[in-house]
PDB file of N, CA, C and O in Angstrom, chain B, residues numbered from 101:
ATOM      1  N   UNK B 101      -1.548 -88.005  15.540  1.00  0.00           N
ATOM      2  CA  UNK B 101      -1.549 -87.356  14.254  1.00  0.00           C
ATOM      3  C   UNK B 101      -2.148 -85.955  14.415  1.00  0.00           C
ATOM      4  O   UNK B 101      -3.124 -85.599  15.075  1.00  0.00           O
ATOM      5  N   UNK B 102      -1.462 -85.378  13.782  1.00  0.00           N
ATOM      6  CA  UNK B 102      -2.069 -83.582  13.940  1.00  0.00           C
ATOM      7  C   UNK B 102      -3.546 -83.772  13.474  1.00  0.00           C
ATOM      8  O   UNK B 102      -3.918 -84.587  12.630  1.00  0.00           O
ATOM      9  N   UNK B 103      -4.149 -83.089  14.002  1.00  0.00           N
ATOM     10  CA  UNK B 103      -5.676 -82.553  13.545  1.00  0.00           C
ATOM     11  C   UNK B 103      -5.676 -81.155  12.798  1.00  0.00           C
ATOM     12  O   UNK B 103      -5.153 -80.120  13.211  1.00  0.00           O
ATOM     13  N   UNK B 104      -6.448 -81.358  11.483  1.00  0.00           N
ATOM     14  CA  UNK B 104      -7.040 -80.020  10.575  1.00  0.00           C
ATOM     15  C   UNK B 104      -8.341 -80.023  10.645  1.00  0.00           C
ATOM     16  O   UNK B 104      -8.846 -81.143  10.562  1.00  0.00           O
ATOM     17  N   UNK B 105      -9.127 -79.048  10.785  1.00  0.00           N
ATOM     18  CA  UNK B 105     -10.381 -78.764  10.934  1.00  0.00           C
ATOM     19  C   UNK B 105     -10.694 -78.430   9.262  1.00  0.00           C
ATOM     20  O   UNK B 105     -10.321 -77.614   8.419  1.00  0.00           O
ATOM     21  N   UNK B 106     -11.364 -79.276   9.329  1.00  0.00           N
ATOM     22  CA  UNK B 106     -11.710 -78.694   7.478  1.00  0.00           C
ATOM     23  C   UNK B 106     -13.484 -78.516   7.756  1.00  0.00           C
ATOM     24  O   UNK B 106     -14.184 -79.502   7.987  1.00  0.00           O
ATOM     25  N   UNK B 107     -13.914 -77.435   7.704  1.00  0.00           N
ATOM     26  CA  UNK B 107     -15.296 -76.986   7.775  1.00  0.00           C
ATOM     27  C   UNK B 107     -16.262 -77.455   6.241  1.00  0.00           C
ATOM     28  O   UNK B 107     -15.790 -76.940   5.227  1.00  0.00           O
ATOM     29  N   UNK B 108     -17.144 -78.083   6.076  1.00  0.00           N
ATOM     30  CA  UNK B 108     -17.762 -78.886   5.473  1.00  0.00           C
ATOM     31  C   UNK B 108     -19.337 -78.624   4.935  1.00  0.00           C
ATOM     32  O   UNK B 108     -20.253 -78.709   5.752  1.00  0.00           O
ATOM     33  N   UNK B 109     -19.534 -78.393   3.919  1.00  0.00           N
ATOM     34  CA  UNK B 109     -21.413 -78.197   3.820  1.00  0.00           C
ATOM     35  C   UNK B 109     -22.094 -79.190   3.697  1.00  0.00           C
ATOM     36  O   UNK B 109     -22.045 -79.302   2.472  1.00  0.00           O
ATOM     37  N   UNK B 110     -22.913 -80.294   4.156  1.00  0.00           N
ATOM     38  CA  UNK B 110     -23.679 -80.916   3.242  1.00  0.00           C
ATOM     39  C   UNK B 110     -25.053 -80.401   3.201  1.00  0.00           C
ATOM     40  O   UNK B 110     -25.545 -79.565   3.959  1.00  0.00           O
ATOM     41  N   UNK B 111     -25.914 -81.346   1.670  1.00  0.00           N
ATOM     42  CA  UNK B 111     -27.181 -80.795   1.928  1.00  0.00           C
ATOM     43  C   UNK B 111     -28.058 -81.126   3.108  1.00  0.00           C
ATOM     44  O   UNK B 111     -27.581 -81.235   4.238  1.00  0.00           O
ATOM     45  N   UNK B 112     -28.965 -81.238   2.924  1.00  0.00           N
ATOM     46  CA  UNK B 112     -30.198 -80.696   4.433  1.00  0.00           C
ATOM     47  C   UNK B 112     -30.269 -82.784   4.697  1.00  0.00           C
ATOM     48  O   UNK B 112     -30.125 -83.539   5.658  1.00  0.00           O
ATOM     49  N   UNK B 113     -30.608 -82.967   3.024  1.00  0.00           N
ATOM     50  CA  UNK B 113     -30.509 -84.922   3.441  1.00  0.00           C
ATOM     51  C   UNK B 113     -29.541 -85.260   4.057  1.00  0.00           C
ATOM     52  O   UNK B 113     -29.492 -85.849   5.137  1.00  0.00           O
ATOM     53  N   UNK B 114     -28.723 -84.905   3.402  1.00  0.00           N
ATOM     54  CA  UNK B 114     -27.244 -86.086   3.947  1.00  0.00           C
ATOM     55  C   UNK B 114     -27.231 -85.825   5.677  1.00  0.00           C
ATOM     56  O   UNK B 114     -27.315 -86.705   6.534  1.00  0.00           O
ATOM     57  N   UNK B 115     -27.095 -84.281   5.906  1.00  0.00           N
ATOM     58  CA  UNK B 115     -26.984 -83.980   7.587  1.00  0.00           C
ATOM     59  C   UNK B 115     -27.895 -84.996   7.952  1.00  0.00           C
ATOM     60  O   UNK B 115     -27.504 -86.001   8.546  1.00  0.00           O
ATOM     61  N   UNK B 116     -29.395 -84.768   7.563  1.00  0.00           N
ATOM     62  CA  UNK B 116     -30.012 -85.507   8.145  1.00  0.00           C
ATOM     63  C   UNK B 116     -30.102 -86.932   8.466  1.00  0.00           C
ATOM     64  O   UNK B 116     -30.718 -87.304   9.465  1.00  0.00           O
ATOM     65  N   UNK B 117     -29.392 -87.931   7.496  1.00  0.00           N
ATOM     66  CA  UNK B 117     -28.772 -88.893   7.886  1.00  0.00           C
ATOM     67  C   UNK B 117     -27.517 -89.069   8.748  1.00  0.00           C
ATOM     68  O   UNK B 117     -27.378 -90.026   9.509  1.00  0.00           O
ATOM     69  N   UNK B 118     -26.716 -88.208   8.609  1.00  0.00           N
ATOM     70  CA  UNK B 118     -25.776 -88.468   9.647  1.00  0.00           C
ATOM     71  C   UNK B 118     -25.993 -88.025  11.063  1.00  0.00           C
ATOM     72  O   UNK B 118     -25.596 -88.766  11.962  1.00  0.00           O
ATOM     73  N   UNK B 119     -26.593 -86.871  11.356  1.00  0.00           N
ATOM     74  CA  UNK B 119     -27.421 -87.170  12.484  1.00  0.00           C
ATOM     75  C   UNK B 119     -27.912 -87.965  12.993  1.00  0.00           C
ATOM     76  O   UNK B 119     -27.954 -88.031  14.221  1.00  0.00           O
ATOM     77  N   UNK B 120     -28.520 -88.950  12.088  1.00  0.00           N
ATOM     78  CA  UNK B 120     -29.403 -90.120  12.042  1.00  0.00           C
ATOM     79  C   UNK B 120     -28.486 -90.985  12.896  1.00  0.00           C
ATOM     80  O   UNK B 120     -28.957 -91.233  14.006  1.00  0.00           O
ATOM     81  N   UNK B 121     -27.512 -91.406  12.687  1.00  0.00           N
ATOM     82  CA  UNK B 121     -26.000 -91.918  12.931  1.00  0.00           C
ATOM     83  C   UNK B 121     -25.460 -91.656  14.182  1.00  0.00           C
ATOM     84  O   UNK B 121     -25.227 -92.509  15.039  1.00  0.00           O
ATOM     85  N   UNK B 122     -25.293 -90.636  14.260  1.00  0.00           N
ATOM     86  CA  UNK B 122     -24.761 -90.258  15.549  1.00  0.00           C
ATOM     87  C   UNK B 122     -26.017 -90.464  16.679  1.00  0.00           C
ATOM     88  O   UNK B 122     -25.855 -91.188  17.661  1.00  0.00           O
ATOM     89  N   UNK B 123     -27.149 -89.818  16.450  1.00  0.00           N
ATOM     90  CA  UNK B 123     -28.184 -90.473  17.165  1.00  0.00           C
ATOM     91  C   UNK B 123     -28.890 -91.595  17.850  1.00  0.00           C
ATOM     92  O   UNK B 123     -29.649 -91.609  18.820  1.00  0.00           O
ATOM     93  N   UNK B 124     -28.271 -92.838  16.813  1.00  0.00           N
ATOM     94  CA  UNK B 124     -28.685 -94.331  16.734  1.00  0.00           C
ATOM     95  C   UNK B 124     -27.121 -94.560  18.012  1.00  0.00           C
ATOM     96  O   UNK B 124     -27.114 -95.493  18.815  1.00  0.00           O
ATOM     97  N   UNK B 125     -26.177 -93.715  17.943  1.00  0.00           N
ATOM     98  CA  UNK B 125     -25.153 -94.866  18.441  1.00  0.00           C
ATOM     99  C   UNK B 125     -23.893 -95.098  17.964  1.00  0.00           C
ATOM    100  O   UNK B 125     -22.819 -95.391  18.490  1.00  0.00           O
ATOM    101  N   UNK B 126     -24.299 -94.884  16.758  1.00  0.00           N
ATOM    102  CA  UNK B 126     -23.227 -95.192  15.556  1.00  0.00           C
ATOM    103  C   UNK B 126     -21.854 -94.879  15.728  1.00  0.00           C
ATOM    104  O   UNK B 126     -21.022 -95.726  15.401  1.00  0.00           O
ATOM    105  N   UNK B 127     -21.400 -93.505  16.315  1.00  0.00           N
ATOM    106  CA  UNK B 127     -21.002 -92.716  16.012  1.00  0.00           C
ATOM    107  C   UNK B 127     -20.847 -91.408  17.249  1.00  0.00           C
ATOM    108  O   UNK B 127     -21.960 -91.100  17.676  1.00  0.00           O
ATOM    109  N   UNK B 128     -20.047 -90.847  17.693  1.00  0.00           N
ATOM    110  CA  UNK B 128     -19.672 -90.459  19.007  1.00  0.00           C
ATOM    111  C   UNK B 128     -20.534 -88.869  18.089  1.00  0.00           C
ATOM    112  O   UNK B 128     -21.521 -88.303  18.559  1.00  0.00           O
ATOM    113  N   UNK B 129     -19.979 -88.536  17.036  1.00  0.00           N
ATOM    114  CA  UNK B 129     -20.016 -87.625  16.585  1.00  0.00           C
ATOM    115  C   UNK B 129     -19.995 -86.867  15.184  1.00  0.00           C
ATOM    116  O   UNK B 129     -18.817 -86.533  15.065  1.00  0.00           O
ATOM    117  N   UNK B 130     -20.511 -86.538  14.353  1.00  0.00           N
ATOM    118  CA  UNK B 130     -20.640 -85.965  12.919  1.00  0.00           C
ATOM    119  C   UNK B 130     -19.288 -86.299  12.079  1.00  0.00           C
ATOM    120  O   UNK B 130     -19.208 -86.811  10.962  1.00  0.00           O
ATOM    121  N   UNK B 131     -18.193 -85.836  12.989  1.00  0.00           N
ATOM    122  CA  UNK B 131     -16.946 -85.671  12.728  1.00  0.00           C
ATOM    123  C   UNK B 131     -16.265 -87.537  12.684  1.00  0.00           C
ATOM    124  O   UNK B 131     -15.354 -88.018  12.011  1.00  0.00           O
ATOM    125  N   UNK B 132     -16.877 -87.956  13.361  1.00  0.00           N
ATOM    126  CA  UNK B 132     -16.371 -89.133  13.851  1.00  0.00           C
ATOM    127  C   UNK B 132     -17.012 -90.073  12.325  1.00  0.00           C
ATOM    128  O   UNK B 132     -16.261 -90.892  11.795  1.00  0.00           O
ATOM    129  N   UNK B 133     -17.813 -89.934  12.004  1.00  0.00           N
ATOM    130  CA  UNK B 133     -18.768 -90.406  10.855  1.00  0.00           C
ATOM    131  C   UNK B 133     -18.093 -90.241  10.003  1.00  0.00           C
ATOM    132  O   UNK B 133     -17.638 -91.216   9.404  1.00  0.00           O
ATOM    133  N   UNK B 134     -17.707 -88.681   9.551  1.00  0.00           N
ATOM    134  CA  UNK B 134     -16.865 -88.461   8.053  1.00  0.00           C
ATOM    135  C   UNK B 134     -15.450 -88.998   8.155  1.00  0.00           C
ATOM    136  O   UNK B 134     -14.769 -89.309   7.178  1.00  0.00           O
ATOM    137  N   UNK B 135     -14.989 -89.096   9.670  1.00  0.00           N
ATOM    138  CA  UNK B 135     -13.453 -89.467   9.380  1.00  0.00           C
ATOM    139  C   UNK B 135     -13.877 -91.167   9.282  1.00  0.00           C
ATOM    140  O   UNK B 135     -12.879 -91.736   9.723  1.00  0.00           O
ATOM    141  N   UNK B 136     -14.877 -92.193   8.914  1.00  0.00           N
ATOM    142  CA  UNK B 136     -14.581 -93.539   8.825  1.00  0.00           C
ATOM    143  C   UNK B 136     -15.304 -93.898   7.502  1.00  0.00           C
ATOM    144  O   UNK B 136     -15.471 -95.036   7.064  1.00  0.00           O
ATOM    145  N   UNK B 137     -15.783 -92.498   6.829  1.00  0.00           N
ATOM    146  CA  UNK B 137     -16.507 -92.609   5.679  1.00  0.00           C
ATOM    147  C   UNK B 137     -15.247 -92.586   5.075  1.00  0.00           C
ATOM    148  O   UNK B 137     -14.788 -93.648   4.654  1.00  0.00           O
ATOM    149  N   UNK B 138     -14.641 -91.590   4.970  1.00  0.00           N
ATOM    150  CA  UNK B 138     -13.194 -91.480   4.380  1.00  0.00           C
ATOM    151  C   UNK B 138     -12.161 -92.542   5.001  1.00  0.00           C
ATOM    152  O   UNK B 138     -11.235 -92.573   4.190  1.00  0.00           O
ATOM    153  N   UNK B 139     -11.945 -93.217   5.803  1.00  0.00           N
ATOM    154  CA  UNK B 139     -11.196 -94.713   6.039  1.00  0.00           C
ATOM    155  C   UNK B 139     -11.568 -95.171   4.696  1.00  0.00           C
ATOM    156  O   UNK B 139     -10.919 -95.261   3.653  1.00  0.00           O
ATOM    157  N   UNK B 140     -13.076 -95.499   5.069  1.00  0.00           N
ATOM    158  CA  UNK B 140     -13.418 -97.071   4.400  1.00  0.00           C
ATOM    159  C   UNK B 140     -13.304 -96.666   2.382  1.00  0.00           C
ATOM    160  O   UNK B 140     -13.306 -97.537   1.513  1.00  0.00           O
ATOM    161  N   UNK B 141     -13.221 -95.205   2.142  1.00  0.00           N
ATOM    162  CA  UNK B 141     -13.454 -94.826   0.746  1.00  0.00           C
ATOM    163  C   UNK B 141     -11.805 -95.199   0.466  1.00  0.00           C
ATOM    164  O   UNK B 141     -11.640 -95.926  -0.513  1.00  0.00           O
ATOM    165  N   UNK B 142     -10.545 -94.789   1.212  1.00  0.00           N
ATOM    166  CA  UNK B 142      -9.115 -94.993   1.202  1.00  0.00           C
ATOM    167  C   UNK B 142      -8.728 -96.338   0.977  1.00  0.00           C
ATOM    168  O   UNK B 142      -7.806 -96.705   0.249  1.00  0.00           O
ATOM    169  N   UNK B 143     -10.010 -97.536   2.106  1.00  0.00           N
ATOM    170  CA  UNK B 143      -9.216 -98.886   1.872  1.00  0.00           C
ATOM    171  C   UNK B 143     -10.162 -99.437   0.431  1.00  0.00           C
ATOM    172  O   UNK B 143      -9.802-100.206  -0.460  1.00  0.00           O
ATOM    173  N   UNK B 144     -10.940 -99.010   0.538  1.00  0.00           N
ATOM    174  CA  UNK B 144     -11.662 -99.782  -1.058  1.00  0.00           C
ATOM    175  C   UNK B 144     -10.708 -99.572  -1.735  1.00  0.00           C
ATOM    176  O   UNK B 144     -10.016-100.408  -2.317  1.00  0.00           O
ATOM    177  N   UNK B 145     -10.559 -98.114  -1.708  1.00  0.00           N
ATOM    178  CA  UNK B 145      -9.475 -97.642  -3.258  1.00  0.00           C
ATOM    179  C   UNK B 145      -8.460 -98.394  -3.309  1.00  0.00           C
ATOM    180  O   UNK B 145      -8.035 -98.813  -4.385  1.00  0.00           O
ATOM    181  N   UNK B 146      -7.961 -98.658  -2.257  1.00  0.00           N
ATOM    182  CA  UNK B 146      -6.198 -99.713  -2.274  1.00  0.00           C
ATOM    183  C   UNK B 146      -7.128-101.267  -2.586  1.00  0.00           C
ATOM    184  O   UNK B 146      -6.778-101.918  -3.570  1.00  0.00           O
ATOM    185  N   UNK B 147      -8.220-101.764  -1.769  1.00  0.00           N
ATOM    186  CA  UNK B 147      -8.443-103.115  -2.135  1.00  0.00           C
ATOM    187  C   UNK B 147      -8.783-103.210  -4.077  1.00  0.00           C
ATOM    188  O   UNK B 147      -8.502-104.219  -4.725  1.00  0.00           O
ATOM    189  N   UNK B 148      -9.295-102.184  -4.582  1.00  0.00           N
ATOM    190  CA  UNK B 148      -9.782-101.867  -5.787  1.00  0.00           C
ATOM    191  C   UNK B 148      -8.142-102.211  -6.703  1.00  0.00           C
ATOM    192  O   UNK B 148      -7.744-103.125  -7.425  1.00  0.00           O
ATOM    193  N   UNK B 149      -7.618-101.063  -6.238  1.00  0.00           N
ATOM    194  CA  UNK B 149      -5.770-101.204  -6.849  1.00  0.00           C
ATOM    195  C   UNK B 149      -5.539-102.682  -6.527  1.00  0.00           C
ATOM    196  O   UNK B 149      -4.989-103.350  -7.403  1.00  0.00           O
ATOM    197  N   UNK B 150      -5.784-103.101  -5.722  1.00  0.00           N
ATOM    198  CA  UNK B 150      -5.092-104.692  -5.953  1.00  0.00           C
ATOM    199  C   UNK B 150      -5.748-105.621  -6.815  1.00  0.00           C
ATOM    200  O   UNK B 150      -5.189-106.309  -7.670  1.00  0.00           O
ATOM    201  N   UNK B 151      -6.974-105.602  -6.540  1.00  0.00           N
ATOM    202  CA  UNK B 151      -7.896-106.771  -7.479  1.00  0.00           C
ATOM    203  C   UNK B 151      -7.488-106.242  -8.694  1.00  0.00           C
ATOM    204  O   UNK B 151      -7.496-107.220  -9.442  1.00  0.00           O
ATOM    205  N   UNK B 152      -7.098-105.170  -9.407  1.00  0.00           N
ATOM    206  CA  UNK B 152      -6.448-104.523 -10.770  1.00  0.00           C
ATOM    207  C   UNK B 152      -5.188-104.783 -11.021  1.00  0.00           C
ATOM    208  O   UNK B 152      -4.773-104.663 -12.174  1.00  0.00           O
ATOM    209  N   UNK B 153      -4.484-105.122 -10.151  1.00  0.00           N
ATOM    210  CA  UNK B 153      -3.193-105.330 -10.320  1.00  0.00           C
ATOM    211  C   UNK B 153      -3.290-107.434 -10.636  1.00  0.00           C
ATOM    212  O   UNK B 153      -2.831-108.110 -11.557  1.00  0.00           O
ATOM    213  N   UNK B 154      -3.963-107.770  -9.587  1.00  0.00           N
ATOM    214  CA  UNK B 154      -4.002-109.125  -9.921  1.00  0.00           C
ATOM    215  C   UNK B 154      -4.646-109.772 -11.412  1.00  0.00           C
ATOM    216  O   UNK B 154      -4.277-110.697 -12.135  1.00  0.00           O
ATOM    217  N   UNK B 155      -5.863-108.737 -11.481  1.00  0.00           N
ATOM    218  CA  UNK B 155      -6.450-109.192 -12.702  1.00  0.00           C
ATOM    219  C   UNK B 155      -5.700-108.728 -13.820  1.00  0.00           C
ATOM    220  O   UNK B 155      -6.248-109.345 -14.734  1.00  0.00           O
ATOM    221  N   UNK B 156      -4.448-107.769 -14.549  1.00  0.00           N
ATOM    222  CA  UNK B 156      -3.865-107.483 -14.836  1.00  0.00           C
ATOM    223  C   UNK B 156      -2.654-108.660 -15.158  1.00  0.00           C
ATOM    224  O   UNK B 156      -2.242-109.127 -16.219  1.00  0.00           O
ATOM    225  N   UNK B 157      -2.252-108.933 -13.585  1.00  0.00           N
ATOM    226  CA  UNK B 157      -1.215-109.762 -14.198  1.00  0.00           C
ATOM    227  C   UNK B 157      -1.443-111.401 -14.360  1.00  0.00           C
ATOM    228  O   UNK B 157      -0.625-112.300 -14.550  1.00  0.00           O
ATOM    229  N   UNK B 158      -3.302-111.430 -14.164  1.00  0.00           N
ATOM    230  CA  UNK B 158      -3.368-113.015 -14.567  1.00  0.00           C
ATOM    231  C   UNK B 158      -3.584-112.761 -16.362  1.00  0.00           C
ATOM    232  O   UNK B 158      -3.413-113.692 -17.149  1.00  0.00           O
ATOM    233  N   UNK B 159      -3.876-111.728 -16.697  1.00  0.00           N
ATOM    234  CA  UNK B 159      -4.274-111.724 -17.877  1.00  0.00           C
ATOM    235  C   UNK B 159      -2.840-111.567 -18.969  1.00  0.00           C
ATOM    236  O   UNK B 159      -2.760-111.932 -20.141  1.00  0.00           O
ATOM    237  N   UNK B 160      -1.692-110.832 -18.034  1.00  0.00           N
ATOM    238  CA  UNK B 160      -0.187-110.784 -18.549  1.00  0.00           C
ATOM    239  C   UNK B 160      -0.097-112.736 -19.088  1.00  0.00           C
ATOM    240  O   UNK B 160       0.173-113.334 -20.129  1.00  0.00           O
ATOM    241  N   UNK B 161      -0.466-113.093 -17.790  1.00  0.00           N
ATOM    242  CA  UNK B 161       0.535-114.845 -17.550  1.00  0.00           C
ATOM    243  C   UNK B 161      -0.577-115.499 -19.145  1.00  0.00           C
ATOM    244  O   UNK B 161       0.063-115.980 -20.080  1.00  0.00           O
ATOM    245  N   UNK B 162      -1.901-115.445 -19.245  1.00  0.00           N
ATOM    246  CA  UNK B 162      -2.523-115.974 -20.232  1.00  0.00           C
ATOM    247  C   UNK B 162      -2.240-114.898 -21.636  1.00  0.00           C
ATOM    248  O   UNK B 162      -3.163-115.017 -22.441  1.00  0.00           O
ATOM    249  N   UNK B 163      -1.671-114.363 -21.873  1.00  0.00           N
ATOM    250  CA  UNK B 163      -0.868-113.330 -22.690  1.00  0.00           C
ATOM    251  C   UNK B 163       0.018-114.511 -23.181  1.00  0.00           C
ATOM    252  O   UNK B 163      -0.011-115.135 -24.242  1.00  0.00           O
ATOM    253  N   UNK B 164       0.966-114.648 -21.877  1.00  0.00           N
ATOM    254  CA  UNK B 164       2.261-115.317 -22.576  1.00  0.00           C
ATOM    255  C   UNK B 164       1.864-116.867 -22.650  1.00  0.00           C
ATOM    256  O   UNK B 164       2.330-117.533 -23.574  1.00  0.00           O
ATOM    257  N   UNK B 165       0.959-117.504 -21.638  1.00  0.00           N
ATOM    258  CA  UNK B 165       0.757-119.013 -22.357  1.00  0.00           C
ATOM    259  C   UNK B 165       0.001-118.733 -23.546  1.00  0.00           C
ATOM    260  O   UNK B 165      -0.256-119.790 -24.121  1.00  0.00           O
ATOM    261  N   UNK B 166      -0.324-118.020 -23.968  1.00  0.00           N
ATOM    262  CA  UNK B 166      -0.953-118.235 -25.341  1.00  0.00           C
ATOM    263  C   UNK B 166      -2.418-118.481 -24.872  1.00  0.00           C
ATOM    264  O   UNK B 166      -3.067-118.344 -25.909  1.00  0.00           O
ATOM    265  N   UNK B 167      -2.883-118.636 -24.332  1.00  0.00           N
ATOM    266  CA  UNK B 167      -4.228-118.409 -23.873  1.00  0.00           C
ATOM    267  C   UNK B 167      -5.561-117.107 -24.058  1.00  0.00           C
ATOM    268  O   UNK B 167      -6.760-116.981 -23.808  1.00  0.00           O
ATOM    269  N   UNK B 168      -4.516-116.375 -24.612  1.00  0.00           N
ATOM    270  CA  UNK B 168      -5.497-114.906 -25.072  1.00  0.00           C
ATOM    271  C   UNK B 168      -5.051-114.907 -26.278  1.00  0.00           C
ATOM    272  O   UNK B 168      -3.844-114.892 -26.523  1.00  0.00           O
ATOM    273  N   UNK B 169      -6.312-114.933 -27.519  1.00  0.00           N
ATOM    274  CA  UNK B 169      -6.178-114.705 -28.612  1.00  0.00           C
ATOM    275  C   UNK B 169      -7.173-113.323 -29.282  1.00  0.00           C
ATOM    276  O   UNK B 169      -7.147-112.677 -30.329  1.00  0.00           O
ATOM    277  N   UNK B 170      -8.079-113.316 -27.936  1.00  0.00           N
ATOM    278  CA  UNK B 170      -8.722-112.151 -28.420  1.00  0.00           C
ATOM    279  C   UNK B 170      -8.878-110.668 -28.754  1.00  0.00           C
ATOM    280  O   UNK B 170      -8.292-110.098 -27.833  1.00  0.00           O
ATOM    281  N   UNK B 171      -9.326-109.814 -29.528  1.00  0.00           N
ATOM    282  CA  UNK B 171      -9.042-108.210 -29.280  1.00  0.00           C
ATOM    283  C   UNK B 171     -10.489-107.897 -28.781  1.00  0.00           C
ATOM    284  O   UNK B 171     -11.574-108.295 -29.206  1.00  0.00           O
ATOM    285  N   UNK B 172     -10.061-106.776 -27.396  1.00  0.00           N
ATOM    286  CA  UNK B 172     -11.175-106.647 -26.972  1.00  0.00           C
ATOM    287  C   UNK B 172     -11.119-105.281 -27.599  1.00  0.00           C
ATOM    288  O   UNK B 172     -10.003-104.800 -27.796  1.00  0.00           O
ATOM    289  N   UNK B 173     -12.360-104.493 -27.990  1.00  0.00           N
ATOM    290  CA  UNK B 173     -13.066-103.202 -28.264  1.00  0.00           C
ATOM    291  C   UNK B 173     -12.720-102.129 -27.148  1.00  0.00           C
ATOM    292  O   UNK B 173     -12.555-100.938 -27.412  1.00  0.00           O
ATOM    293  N   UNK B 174     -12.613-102.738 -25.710  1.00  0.00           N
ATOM    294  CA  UNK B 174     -12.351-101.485 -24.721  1.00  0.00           C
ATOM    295  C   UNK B 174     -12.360-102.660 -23.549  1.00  0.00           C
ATOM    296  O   UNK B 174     -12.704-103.829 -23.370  1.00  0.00           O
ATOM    297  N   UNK B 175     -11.504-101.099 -22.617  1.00  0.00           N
ATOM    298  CA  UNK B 175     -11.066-102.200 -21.455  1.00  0.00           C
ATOM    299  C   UNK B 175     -12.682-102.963 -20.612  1.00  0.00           C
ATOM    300  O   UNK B 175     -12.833-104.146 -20.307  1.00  0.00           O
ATOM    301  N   UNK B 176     -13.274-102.288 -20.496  1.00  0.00           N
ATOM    302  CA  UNK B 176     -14.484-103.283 -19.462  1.00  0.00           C
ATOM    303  C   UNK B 176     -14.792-104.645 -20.256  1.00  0.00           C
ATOM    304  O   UNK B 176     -15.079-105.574 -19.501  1.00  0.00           O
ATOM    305  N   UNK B 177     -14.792-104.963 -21.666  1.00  0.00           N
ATOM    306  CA  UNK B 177     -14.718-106.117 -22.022  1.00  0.00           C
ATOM    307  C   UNK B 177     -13.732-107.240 -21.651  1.00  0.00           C
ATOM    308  O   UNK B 177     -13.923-108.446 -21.491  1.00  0.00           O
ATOM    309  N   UNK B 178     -12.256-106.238 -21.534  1.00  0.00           N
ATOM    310  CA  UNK B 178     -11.027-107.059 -21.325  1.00  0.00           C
ATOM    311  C   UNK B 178     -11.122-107.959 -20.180  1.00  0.00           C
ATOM    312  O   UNK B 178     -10.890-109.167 -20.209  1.00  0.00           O
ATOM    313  N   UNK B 179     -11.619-107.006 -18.786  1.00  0.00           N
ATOM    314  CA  UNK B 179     -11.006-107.226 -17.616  1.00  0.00           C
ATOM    315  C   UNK B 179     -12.380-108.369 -17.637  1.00  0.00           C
ATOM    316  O   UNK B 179     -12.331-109.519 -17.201  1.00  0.00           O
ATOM    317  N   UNK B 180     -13.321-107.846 -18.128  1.00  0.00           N
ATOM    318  CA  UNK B 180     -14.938-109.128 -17.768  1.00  0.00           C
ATOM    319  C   UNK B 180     -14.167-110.459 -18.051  1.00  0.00           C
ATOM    320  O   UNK B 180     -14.080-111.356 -17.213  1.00  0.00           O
ATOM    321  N   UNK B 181     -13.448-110.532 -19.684  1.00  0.00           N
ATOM    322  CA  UNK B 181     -13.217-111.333 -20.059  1.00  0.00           C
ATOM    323  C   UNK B 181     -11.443-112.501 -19.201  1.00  0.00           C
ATOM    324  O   UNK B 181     -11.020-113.645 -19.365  1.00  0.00           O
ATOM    325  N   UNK B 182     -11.082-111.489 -18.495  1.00  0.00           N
ATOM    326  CA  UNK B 182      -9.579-111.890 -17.829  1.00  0.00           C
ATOM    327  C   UNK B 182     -10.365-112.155 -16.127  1.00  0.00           C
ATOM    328  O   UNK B 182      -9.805-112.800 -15.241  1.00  0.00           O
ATOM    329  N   UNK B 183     -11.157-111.774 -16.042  1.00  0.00           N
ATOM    330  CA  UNK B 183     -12.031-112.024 -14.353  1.00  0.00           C
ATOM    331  C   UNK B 183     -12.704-113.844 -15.062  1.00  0.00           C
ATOM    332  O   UNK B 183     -12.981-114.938 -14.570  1.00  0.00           O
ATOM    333  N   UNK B 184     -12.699-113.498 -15.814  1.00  0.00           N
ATOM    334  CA  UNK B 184     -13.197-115.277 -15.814  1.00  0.00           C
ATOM    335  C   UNK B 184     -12.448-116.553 -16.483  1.00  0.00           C
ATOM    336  O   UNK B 184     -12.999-117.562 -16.923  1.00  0.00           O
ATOM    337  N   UNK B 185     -10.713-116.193 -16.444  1.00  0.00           N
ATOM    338  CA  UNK B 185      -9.854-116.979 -16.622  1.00  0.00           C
ATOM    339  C   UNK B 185     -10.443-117.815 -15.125  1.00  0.00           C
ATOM    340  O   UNK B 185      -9.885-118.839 -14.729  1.00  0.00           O
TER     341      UNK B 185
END
């Protein structure tokens, strides 16, 4: 895959933890750190999209059995309330 150099600031903490990182072992290199910080932020986001898509369409299927009679006020009530079908 092509490589882009994207030049980066953080503050004085954060370096100092990722140093921390590369120091311990962790980590070949600074660079090596941000490219698996950004992996793991890419696969949450898709594992996130799925658990939304599932909780979504269990709450469709209790929609149509008639199993949801309630109105929720806003979605974080909905999904609390469709996560514990």
């Amino acid at each position: 895959m092509p490589r882009v150099v994207v030049p980066i600031s953080l503050p004085k903490e954060l370096n100092l933890e990722v140093e921390k990182k590369v120091k311990q072992g962790h980590y070949a290199s600074k660079s090596e750190y941000i490219r698996e910080v950004v992996r793991e932020d890419l696969a949450l986001k898709k594992k996130f999209d799925r658990q939304e898509r599932r909780i979504i369409a269990k709450g469709l299927k209790a929609v149509r059995e008639g199993r949801v009679s309630k109105v929720f006020d806003n979605p974080k009530e909905m999904i609390k309330y469709l996560r514990s079908l």
